[in-house]
MDTraj code that builds the backbone (N, CA, C; nanometers):
import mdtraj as md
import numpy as np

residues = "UNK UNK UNK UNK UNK UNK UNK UNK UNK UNK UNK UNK UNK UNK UNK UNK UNK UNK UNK UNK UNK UNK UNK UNK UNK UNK UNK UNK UNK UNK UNK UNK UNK UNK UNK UNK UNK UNK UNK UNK UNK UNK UNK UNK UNK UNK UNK UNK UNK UNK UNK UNK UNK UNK UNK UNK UNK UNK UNK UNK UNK UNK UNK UNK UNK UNK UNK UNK UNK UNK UNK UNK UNK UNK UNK UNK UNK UNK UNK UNK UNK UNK UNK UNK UNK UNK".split()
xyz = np.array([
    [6.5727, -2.9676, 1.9772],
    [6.6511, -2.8474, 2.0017],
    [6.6058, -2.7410, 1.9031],
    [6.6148, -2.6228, 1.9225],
    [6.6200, -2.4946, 1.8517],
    [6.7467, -2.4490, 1.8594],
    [6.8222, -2.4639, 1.7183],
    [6.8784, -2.4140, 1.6752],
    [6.8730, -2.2868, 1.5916],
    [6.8974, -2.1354, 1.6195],
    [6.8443, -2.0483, 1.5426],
    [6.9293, -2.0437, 1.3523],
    [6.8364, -1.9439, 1.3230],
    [6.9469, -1.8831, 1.2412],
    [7.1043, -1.7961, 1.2474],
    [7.0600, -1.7210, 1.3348],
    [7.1810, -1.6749, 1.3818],
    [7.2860, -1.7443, 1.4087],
    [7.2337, -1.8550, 1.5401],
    [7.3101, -1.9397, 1.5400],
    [7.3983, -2.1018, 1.4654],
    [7.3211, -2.1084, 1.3185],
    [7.3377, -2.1938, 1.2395],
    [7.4688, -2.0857, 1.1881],
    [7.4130, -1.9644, 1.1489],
    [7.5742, -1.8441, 1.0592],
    [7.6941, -1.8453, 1.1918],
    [7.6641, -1.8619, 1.2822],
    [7.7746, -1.8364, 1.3563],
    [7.8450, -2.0553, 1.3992],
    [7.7794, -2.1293, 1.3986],
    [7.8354, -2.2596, 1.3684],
    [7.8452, -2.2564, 1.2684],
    [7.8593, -2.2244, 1.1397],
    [7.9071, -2.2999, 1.0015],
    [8.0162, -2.2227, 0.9564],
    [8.0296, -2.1174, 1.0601],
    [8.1459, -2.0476, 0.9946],
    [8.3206, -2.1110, 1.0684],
    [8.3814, -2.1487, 0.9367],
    [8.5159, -2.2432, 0.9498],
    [8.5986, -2.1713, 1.0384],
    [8.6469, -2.0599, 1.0572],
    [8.7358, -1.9520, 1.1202],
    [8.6570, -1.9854, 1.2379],
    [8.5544, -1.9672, 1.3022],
    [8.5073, -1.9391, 1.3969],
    [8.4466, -2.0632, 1.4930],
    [8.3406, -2.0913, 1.5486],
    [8.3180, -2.1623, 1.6301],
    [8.3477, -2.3047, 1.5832],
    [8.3292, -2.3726, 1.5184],
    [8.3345, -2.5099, 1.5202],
    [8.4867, -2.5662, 1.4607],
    [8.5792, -2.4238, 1.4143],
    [8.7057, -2.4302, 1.3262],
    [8.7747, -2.5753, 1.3800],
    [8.7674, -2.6183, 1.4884],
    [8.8337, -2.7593, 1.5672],
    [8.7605, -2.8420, 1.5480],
    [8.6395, -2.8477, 1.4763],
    [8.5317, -2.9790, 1.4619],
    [8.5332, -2.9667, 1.2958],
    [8.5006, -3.1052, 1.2826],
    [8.4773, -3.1498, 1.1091],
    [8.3292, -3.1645, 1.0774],
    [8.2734, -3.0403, 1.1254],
    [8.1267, -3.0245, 1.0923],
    [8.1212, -2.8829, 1.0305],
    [8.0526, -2.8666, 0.9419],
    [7.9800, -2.7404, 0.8626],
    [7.8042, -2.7707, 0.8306],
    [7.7440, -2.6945, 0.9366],
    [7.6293, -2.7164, 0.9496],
    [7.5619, -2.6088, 0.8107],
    [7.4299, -2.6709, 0.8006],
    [7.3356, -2.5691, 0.7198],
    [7.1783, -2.5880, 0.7815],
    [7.1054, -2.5143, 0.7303],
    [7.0179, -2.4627, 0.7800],
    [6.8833, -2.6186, 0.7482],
    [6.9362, -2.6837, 0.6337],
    [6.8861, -2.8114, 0.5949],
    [6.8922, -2.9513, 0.6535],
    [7.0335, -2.8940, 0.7411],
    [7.1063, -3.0209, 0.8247],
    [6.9990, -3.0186, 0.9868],
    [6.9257, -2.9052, 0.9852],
    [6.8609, -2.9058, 1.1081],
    [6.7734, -2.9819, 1.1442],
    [6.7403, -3.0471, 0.9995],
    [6.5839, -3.1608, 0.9750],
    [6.6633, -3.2751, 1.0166],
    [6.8288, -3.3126, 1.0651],
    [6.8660, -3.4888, 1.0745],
    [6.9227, -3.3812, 1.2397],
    [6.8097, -3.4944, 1.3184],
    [6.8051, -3.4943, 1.4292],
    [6.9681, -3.4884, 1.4821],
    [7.0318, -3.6005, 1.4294],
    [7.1917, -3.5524, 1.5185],
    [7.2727, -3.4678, 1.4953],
    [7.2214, -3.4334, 1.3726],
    [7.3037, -3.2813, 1.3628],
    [7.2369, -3.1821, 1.4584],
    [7.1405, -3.1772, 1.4599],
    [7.0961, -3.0711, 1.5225],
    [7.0737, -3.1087, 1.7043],
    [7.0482, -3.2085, 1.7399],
    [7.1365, -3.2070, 1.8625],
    [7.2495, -3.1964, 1.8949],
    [7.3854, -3.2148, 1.8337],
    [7.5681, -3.2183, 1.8461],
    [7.5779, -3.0498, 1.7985],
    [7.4678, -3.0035, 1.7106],
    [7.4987, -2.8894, 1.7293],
    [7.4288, -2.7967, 1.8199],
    [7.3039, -2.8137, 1.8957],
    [7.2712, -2.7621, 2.0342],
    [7.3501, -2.7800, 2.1114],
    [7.4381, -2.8754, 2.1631],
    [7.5347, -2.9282, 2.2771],
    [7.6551, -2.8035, 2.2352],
    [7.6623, -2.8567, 2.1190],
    [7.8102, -2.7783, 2.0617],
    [7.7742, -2.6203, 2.0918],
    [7.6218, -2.5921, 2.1012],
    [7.6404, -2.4172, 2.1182],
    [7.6222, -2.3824, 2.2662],
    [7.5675, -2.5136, 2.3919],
    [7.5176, -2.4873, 2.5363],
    [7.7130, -2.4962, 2.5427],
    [7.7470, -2.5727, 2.4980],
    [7.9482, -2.5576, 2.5556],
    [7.9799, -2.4570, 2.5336],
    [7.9618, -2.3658, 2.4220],
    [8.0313, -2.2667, 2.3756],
    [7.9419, -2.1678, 2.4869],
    [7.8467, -2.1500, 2.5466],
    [7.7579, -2.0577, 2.5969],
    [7.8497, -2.1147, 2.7327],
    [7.8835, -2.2219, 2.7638],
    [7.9620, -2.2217, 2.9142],
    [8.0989, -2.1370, 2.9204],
    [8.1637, -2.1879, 2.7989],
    [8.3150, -2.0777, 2.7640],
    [8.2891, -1.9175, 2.7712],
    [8.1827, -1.8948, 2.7459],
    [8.1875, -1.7898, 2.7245],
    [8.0732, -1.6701, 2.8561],
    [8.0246, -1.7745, 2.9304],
    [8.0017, -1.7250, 3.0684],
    [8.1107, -1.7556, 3.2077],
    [8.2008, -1.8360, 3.1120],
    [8.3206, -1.8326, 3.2057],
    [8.4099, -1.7309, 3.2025],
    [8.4155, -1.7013, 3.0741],
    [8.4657, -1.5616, 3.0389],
    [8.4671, -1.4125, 3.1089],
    [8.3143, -1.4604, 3.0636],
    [8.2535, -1.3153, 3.1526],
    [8.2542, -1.2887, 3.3076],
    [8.2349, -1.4433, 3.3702],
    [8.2429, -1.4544, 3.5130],
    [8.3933, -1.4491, 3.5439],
    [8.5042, -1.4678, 3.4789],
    [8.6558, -1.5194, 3.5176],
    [8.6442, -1.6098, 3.6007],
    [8.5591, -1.6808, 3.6388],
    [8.5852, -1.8148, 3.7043],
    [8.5120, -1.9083, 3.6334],
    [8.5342, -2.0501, 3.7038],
    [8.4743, -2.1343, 3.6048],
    [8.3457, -2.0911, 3.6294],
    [8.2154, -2.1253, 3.5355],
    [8.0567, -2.1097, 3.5361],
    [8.0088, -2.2804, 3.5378],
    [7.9190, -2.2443, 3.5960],
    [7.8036, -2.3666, 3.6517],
    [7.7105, -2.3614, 3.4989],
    [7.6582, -2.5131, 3.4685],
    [7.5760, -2.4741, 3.4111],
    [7.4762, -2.4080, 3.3916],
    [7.4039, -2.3662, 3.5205],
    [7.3086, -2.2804, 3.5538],
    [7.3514, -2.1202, 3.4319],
    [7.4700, -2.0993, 3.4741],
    [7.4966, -1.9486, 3.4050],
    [7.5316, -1.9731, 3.2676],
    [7.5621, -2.0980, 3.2213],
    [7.5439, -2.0874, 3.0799],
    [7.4460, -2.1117, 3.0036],
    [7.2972, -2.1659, 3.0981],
    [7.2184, -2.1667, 2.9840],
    [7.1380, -1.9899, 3.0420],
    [7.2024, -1.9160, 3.1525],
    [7.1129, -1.7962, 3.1681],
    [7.1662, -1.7216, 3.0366],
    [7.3309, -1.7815, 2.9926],
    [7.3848, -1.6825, 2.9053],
    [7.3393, -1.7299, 2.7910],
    [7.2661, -1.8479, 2.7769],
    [7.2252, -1.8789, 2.6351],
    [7.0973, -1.7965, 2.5923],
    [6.9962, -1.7901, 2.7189],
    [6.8788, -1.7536, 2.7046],
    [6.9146, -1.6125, 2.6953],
    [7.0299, -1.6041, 2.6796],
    [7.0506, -1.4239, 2.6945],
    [6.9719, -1.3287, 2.8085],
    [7.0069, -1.4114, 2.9846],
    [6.9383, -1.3605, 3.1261],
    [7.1005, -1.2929, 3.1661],
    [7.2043, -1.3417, 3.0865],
    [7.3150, -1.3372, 3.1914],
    [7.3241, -1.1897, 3.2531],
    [7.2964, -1.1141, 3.2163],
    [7.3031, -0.9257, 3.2967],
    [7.1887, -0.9797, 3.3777],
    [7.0593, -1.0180, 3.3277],
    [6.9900, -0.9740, 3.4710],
    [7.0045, -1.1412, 3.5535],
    [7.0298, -1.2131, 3.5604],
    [7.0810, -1.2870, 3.6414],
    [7.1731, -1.2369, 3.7604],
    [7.2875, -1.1889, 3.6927],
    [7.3925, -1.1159, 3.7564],
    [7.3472, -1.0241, 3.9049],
    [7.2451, -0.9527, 3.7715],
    [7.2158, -0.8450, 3.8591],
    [7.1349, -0.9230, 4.0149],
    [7.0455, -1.0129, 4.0009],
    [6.9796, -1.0635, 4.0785],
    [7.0669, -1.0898, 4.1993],
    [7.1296, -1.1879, 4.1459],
    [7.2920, -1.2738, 4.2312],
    [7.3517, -1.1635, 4.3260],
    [7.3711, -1.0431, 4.2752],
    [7.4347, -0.9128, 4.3428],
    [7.3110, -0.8416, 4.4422],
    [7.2119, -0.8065, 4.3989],
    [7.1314, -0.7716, 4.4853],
    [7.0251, -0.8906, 4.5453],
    [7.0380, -1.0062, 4.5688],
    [7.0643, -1.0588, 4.6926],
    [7.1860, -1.1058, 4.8100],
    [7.2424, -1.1210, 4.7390],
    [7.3757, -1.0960, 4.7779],
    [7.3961, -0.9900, 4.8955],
    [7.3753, -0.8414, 4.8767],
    [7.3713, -0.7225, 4.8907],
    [7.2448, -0.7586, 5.0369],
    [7.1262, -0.8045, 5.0171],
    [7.0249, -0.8015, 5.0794],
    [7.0544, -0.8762, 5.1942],
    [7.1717, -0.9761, 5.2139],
    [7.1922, -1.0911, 5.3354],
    [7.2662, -1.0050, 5.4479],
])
top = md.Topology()
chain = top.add_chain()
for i, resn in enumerate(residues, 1):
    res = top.add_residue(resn, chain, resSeq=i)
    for name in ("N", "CA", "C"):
        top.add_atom(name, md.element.get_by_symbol(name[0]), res)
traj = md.Trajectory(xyz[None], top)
């Protein structure tokens, strides 16, 4: 997995994403393989919550890893203009 930086500051922070899990990741913890897979999983879930969000209905995994890869606008857009095209 690739875990970024960004995304290591936004899992290790206690208030925020993982505040319900008894993990505080670091950037060192990325070298022991299960941390850094439980924390890829832990960020493709949070990327589903939060394309469910955006969609208001539930999301498929499909749209949470477009929202991981950061496609979700032009995904959208695609979805709508075929959509549009039938």
């Amino acid at each position: 997995m690739q875990v970024t930086d960004w995304t290591i500051e936004i899992l290790k922070d206690e208030k925020g994403e993982l505040r319900d899990h008894l993990v505080n990741v670091k950037q060192e913890d990325m070298k022991n393989a299960n941390l850094n897979i439980a924390s890829g999983i832990r960020w493709l879930f949070r990327k589903k919550e939060t394309a469910t969000s955006k969609l208001k209905k539930p999301a498929s995994w499909i749209w949470a890893v477009a929202d991981y890869k950061g496609y979700f606008k032009d995904f959208m857009k695609k979805i709508i203009n075929e959509w549009l095209d039938l």
